[in-house]
N, C-alpha and C positions, 0 to 999 in steps of 0.2 A: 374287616369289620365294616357293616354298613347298618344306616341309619342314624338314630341317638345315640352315639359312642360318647361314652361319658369316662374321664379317666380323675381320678382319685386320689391324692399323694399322702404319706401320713402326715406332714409339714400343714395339713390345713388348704393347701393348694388342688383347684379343681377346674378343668375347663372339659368343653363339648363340639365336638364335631360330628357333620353326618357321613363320614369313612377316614379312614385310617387302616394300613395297614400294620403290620407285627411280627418282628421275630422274639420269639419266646426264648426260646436257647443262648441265645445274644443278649438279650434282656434289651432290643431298640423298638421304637416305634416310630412313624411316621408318617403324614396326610398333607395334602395341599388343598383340602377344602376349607370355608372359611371356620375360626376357631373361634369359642368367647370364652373365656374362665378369670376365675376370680379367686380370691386369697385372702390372706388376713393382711395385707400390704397394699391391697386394691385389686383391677380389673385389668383386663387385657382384652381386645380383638385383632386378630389376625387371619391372614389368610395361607395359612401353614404352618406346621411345628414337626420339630425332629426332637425327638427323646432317646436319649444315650444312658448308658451304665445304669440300666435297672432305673431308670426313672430320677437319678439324683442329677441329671444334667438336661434342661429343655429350652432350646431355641425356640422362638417365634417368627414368623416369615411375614415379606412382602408387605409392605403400607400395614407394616403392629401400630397400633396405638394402645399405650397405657396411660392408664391412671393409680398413681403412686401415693400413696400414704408412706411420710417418711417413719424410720423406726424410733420407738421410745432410748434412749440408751441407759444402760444398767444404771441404776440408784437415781436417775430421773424424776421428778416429781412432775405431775399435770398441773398445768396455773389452775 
């Protein structure tokens, strides 16, 4: 895939690259161009991602830099 490849997760999670490749059958995907996606946890840039087992598993490659929001934990209250 070339251009805006934009990938989707149901988890809320999203980032964008301009190619990636894909086995469908396999359920992997794969690019070494730089990537930027964001989530309900924060932001990510990298310059590569591997995605395994239908999308439930995705490394970030090469100088990733994130920004993490940590998680609320169950029964939690906000100050």
């Amino acid at each position: 895939m070339r251009g805006n490849v934009h990938v989707l997760r149901d988890d809320g999670n999203e980032f964008t690259t301009s190619e990636a490749e894909a086995d469908i059958r396999k359920g992997n995907a794969w690019g070494d161009q730089a990537v930027t996606g964001q989530g309900p946890q924060g932001e990510i840039n990298a310059k590569g991602f591997r995605m395994t087992d239908r999308g439930k598993n995705v490394v970030f490659l090469n100088q990733s830099k994130a920004e993490v929001q940590a998680a609320e934990r169950p029964g939690s209250k906000k100050p």
